[in-house]
Each structure stands twice: as structure tokens, then as C-alpha cells.
PDB file as gemmi writes it, atoms N, CA and C in Angstrom:
CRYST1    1.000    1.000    1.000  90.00  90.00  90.00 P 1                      
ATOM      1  N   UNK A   1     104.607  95.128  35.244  1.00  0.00           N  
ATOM      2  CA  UNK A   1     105.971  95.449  35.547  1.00  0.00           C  
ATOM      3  C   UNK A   1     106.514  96.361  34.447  1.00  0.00           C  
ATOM      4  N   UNK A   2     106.805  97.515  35.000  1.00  0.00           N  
ATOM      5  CA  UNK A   2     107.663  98.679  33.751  1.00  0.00           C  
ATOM      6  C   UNK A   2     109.131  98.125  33.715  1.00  0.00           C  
ATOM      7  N   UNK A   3     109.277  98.024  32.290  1.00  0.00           N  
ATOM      8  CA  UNK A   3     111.278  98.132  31.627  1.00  0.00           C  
ATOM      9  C   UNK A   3     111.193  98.702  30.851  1.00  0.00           C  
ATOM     10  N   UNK A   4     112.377  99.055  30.655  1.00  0.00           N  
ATOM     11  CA  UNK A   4     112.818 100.057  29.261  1.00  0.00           C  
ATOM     12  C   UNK A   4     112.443  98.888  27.889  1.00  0.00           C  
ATOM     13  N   UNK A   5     112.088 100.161  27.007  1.00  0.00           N  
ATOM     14  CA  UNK A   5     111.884  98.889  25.917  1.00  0.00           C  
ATOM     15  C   UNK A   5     112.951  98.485  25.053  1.00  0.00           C  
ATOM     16  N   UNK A   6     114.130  99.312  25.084  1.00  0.00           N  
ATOM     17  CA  UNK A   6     115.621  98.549  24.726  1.00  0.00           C  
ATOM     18  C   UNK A   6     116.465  99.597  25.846  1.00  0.00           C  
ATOM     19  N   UNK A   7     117.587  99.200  25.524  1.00  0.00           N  
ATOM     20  CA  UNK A   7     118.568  99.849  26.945  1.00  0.00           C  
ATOM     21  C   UNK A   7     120.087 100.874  26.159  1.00  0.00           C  
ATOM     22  N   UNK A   8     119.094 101.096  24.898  1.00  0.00           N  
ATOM     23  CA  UNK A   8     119.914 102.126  24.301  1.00  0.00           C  
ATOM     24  C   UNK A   8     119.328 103.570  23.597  1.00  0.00           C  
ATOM     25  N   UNK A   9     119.662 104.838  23.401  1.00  0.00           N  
ATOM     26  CA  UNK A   9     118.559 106.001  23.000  1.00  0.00           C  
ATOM     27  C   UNK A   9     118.890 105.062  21.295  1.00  0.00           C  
ATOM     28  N   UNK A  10     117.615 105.515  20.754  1.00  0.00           N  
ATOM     29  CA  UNK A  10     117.314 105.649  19.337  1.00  0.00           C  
ATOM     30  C   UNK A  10     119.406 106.148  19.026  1.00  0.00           C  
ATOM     31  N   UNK A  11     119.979 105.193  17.736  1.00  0.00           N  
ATOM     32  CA  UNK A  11     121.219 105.779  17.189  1.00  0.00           C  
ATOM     33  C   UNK A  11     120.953 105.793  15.527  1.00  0.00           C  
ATOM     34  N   UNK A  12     122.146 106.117  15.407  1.00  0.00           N  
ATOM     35  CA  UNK A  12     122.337 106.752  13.995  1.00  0.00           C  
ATOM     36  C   UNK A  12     122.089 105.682  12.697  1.00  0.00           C  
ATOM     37  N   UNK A  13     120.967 105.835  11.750  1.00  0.00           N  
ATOM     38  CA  UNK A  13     120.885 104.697  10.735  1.00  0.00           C  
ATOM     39  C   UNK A  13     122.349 104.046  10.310  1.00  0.00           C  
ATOM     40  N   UNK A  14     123.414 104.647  10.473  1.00  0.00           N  
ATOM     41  CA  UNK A  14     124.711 103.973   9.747  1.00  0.00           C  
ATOM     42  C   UNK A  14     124.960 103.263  10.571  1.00  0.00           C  
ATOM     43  N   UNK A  15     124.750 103.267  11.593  1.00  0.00           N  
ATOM     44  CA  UNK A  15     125.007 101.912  12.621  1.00  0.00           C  
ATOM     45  C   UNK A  15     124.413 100.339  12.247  1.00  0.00           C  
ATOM     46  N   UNK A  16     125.117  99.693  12.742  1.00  0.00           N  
ATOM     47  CA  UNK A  16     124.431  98.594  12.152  1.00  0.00           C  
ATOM     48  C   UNK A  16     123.303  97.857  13.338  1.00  0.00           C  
ATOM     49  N   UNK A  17     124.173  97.772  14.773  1.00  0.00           N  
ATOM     50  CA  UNK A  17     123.464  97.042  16.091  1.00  0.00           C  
ATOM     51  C   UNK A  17     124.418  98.181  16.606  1.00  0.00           C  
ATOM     52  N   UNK A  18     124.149  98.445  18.563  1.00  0.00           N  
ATOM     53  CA  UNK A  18     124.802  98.686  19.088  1.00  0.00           C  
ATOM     54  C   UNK A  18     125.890  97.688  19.505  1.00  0.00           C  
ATOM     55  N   UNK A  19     127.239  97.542  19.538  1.00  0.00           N  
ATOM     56  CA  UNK A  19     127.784  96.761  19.261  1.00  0.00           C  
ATOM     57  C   UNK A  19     128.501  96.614  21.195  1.00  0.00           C  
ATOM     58  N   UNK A  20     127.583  97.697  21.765  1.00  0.00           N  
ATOM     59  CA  UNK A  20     128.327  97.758  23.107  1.00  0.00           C  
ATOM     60  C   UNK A  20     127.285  98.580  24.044  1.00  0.00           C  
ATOM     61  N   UNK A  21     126.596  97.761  25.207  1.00  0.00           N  
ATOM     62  CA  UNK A  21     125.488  98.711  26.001  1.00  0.00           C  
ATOM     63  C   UNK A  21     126.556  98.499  27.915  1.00  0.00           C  
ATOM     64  N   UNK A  22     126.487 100.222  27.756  1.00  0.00           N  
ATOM     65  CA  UNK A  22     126.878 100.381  29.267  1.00  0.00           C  
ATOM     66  C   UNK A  22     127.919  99.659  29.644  1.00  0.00           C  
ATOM     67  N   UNK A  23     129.283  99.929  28.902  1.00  0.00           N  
ATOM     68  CA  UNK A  23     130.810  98.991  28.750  1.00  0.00           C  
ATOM     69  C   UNK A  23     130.626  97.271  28.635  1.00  0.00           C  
ATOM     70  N   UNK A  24     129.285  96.807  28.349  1.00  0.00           N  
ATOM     71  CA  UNK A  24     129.118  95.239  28.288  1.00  0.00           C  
ATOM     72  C   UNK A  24     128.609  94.803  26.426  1.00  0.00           C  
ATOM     73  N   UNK A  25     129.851  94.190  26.010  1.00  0.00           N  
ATOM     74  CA  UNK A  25     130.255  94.068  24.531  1.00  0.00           C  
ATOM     75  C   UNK A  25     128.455  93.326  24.212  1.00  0.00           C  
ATOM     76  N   UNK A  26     128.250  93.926  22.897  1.00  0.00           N  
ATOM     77  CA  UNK A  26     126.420  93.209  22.394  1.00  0.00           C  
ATOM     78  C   UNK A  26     127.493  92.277  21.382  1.00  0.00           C  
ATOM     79  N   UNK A  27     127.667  90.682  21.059  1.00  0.00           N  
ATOM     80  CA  UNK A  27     127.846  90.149  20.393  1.00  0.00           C  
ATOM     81  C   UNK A  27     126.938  89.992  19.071  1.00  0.00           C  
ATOM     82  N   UNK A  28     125.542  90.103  19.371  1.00  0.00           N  
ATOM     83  CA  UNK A  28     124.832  89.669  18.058  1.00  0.00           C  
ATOM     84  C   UNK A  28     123.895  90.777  17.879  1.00  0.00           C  
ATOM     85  N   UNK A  29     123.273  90.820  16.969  1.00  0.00           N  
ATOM     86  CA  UNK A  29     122.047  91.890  16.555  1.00  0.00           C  
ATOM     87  C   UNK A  29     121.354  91.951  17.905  1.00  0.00           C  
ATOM     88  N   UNK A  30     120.508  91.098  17.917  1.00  0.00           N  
ATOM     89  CA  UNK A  30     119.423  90.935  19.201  1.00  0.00           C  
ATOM     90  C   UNK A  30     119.639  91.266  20.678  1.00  0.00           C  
ATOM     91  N   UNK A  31     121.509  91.142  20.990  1.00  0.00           N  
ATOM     92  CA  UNK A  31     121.636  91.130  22.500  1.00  0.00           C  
ATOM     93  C   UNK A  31     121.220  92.619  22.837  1.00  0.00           C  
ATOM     94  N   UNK A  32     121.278  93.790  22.219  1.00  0.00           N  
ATOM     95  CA  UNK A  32     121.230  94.674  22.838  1.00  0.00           C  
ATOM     96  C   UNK A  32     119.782  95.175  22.812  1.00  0.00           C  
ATOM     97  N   UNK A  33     118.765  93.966  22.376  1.00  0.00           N  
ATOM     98  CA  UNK A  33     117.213  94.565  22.584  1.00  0.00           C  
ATOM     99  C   UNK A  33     116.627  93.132  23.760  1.00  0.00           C  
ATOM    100  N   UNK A  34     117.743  93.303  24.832  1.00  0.00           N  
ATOM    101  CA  UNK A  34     117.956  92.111  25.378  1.00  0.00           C  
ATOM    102  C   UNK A  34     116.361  92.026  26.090  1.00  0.00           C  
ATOM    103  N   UNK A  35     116.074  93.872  26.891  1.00  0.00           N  
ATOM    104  CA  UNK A  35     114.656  94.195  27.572  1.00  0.00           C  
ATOM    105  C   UNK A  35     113.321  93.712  27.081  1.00  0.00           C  
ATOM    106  N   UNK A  36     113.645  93.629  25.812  1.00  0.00           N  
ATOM    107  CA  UNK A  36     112.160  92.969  24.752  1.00  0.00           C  
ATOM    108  C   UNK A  36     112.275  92.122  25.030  1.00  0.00           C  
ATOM    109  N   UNK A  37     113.204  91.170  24.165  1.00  0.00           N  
ATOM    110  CA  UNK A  37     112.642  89.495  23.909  1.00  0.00           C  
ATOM    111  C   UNK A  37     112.666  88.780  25.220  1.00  0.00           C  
ATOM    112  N   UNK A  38     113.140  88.905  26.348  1.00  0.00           N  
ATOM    113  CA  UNK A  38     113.146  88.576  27.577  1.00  0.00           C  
ATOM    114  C   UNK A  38     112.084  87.984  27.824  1.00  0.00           C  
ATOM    115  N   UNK A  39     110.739  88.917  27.522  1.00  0.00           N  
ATOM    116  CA  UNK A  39     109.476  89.013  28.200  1.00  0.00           C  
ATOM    117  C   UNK A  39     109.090  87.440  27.221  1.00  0.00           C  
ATOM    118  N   UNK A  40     109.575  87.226  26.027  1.00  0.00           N  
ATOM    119  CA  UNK A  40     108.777  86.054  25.420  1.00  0.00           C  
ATOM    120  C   UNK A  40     109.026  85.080  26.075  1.00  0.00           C  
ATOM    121  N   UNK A  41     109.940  85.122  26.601  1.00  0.00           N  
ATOM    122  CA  UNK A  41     110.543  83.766  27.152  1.00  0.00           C  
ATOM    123  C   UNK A  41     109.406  83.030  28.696  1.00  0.00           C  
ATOM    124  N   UNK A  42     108.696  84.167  29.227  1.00  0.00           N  
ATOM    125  CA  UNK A  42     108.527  84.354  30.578  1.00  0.00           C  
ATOM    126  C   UNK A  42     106.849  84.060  29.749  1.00  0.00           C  
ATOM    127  N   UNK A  43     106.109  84.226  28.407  1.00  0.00           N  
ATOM    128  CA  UNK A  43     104.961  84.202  27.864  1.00  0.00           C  
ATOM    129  C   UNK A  43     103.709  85.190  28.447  1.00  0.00           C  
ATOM    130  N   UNK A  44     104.465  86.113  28.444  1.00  0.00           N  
ATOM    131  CA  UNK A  44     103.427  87.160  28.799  1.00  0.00           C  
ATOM    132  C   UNK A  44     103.138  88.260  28.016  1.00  0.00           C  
ATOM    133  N   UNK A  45     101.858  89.000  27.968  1.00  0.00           N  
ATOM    134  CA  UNK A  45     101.852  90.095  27.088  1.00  0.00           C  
ATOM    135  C   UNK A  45     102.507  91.176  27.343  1.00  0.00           C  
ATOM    136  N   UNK A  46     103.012  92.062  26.602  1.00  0.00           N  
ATOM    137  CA  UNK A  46     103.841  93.178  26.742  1.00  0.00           C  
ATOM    138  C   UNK A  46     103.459  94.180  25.701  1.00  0.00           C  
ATOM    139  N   UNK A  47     103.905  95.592  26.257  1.00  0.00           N  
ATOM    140  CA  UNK A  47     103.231  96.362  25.326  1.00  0.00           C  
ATOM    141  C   UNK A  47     104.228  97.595  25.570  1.00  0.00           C  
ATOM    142  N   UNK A  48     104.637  98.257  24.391  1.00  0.00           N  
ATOM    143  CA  UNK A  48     105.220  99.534  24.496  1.00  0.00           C  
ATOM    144  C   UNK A  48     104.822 100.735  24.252  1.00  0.00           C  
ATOM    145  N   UNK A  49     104.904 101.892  25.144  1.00  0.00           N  
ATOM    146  CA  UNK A  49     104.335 103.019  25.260  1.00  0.00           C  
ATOM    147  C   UNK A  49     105.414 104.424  25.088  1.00  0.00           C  
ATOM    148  N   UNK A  50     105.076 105.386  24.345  1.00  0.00           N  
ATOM    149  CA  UNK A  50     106.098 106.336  24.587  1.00  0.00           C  
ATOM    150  C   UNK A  50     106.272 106.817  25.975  1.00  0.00           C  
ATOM    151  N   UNK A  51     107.671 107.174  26.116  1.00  0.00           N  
ATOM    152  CA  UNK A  51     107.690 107.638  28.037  1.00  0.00           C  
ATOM    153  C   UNK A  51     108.187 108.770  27.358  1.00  0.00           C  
ATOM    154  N   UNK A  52     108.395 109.925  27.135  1.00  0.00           N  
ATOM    155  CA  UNK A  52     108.721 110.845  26.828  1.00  0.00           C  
ATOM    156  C   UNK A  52     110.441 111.072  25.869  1.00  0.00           C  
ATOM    157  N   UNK A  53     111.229 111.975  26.316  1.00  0.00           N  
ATOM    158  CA  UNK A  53     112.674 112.372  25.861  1.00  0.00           C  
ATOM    159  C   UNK A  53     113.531 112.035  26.374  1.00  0.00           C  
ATOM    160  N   UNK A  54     114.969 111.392  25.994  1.00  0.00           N  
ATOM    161  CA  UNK A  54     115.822 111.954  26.926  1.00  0.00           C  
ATOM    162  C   UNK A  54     116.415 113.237  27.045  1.00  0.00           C  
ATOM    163  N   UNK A  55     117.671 113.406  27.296  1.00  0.00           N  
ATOM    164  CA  UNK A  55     118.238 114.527  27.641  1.00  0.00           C  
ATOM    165  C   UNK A  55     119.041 114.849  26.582  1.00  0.00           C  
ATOM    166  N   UNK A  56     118.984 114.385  25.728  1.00  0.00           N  
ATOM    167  CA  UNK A  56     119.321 114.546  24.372  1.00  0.00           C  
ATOM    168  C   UNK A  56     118.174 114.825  23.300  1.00  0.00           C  
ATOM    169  N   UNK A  57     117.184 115.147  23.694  1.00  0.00           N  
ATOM    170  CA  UNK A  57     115.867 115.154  22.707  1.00  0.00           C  
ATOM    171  C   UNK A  57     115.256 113.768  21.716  1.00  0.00           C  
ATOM    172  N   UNK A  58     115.651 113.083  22.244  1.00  0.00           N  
ATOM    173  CA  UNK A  58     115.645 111.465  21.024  1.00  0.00           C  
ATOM    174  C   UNK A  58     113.833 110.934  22.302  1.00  0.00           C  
ATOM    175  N   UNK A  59     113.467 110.177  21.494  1.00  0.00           N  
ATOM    176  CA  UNK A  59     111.992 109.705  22.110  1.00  0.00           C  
ATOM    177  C   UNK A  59     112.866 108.350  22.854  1.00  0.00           C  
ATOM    178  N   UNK A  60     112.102 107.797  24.024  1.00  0.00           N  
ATOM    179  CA  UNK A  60     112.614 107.031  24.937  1.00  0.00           C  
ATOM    180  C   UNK A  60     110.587 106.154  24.985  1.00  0.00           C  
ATOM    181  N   UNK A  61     110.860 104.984  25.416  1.00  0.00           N  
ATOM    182  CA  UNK A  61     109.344 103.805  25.827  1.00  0.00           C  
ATOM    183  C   UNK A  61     109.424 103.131  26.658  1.00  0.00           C  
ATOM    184  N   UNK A  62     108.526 102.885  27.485  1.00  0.00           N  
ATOM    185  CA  UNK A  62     108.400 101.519  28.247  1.00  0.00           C  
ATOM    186  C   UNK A  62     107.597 100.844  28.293  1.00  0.00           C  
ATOM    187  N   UNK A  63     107.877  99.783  28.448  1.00  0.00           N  
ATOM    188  CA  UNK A  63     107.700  98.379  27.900  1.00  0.00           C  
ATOM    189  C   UNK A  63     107.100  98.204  29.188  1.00  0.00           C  
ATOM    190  N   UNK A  64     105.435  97.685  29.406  1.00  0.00           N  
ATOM    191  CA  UNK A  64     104.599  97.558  30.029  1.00  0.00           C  
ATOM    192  C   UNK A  64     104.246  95.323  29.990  1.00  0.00           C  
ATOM    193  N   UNK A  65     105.086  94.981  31.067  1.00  0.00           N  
ATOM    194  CA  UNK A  65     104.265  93.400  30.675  1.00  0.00           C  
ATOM    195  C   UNK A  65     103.507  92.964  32.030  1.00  0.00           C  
ATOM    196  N   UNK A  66     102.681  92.313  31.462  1.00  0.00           N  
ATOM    197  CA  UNK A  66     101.341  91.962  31.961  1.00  0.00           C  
ATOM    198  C   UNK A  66     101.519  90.290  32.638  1.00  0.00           C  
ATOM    199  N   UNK A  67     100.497  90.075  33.460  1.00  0.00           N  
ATOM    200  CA  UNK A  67     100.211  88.621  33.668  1.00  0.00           C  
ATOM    201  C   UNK A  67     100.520  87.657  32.442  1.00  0.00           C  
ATOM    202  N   UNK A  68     100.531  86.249  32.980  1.00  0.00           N  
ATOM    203  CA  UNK A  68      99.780  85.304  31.227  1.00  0.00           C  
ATOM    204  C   UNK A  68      98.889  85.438  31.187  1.00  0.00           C  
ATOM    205  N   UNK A  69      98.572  85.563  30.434  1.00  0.00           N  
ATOM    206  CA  UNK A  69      97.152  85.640  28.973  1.00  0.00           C  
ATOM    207  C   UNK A  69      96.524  87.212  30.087  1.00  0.00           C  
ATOM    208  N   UNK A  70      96.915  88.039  30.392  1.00  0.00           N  
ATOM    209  CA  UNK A  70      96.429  89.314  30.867  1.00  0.00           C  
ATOM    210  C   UNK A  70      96.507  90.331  30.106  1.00  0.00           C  
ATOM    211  N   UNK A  71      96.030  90.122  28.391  1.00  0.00           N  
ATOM    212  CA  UNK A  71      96.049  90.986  27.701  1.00  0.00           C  
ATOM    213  C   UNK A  71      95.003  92.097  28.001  1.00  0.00           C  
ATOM    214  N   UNK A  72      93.927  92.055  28.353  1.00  0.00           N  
ATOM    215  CA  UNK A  72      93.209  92.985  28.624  1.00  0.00           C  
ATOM    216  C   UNK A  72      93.094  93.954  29.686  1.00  0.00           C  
ATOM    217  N   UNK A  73      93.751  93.569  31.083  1.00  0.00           N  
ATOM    218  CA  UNK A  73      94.265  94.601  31.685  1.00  0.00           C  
ATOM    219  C   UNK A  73      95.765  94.989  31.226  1.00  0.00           C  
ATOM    220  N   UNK A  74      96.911  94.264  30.941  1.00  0.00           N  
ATOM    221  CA  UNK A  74      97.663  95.224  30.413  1.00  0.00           C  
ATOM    222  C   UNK A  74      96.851  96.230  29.285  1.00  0.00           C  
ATOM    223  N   UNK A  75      96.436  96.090  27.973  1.00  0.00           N  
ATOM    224  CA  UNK A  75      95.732  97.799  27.407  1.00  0.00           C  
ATOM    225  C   UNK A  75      94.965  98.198  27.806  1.00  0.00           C  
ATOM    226  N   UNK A  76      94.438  98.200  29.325  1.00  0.00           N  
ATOM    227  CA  UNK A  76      93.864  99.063  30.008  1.00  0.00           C  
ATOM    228  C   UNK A  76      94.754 100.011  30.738  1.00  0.00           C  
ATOM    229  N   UNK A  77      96.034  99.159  31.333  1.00  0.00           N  
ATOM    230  CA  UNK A  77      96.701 100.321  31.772  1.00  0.00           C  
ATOM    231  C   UNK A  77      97.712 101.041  30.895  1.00  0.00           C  
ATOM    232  N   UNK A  78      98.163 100.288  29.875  1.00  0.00           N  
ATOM    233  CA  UNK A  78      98.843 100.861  29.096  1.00  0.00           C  
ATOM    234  C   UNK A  78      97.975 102.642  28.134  1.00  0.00           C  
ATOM    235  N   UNK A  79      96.957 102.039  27.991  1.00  0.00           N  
ATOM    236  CA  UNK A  79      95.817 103.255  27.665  1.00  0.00           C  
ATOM    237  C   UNK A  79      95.987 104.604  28.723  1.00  0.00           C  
ATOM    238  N   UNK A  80      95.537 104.105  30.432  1.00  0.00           N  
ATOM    239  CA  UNK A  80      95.587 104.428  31.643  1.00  0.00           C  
ATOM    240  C   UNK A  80      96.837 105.353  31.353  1.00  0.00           C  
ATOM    241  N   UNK A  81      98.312 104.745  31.278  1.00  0.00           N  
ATOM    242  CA  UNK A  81      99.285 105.387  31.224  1.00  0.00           C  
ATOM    243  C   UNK A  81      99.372 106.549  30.157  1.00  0.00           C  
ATOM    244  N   UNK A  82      99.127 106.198  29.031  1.00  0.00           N  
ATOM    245  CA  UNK A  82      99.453 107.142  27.876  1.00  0.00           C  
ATOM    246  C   UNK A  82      98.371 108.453  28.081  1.00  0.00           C  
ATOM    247  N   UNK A  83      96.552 107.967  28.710  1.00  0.00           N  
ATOM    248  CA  UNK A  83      95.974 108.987  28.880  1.00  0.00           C  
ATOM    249  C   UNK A  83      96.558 110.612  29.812  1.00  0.00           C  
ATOM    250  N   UNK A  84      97.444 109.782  31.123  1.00  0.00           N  
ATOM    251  CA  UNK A  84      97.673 110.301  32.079  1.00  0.00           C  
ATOM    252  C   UNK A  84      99.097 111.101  31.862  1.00  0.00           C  
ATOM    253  N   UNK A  85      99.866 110.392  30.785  1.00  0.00           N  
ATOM    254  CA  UNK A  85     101.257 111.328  30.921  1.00  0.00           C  
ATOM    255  C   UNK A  85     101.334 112.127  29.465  1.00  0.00           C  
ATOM    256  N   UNK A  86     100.802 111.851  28.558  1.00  0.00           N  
ATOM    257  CA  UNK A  86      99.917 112.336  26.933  1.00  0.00           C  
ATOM    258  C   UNK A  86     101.717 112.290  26.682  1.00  0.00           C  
ATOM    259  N   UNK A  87     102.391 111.675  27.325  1.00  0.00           N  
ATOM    260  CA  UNK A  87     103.662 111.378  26.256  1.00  0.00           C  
ATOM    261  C   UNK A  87     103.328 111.213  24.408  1.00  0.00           C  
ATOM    262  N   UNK A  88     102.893 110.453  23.763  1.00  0.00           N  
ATOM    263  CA  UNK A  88     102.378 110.260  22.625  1.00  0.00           C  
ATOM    264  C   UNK A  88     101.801 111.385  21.593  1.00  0.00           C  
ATOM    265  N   UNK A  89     101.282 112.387  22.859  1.00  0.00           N  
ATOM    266  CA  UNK A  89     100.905 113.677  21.401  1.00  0.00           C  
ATOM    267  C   UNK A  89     102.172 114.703  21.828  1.00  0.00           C  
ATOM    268  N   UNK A  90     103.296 114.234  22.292  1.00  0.00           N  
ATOM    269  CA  UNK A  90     104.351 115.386  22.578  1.00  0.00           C  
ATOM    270  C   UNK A  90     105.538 115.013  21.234  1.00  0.00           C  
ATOM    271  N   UNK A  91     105.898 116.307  21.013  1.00  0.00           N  
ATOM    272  CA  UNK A  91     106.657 116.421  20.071  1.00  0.00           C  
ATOM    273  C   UNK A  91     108.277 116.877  20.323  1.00  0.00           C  
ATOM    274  N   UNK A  92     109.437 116.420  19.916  1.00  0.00           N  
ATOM    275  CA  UNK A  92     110.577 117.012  20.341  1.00  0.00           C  
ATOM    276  C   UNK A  92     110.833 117.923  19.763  1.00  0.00           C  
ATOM    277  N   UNK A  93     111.736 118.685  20.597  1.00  0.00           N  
ATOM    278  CA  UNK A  93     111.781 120.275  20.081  1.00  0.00           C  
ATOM    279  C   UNK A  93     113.249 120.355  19.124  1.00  0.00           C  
ATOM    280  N   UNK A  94     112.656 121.049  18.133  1.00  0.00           N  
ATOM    281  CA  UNK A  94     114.252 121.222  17.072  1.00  0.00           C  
ATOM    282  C   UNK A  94     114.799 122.369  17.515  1.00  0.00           C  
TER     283      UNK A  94                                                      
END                                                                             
């Protein structure tokens, strides 16, 4: 199953957390990497892959999770994926 691997672009080091995703207030550090820790809860492997840019030039991932204990076909397709879209050797443009 593909998700975003957080639900905000890469922000500015002076930030501390996003303190607000898509007009819904993030109370604590963690709520707004809500797409990650999700998957622990559910005990499955997960794996993140670059998906390319947004539209702002910032790098964007998705978060690839697998069966339980299906670690070995998830990094097969996660491999599968990165071979096929070579997101990973692309560079953003200055």
C-alpha cells in the first residue's frame, strides 16, 4: 500500500514541528508525521522511497508498507520501484 511519507513538503530548519497540516491544528511534535507512525501500530514493514519533486522543487517519498513480517517482498518492490522511476539519482534544479 503507497502513502505519503509525512503530509507536509520538507520546511524551513527554524521551524520547530509543523504546527498546522491542511487547516487541521498538529498539537504535538509527532502529529504531523501522523503517515509514518500509523504503520507501527498496524506491525508491518514499511519502507521509504524518493518519489520525485514537488512543484516547488523540495524532494517529496513514499512510504511503501508491506504485509506482516513481508519484509522481503516489500524491498523487492521498493527496489522494483526506485529501479523503474530512478527518482533517487535525480537531482533538483537550482
Amino acid at each position: 500500500m503507497p502513502c505519503p511519507v509525512t503530509q507536509v513538503e520538507p520546511f524551513d530548519i527554524t521551524v520547530e514541528y509543523p504546527t498546522e497540516v491542511n487547516g487541521v491544528r498538529m498539537p504535538t511534535y509527532i502529529d504531523w508525521m501522523r503517515s509514518a507512525w500509523y504503520v507501527t501500530f498496524m506491525q508491518c514493514p514499511a519502507i521509504s522511497v524518493p518519489a520525485g519533486f514537488s512543484a516547488s522543487g523540495l524532494p517529496v517519498g513514499l512510504q511503501i508498507v508491506g504485509k506482516p513480517r513481508g519484509d522481503w517482498p516489500l524491498l523487492q518492490i521498493a527496489h522494483a520501484f526506485e529501479q523503474a522511476t530512478g527518482h533517487g539519482t535525480r537531482r533538483p534544479a537550482f
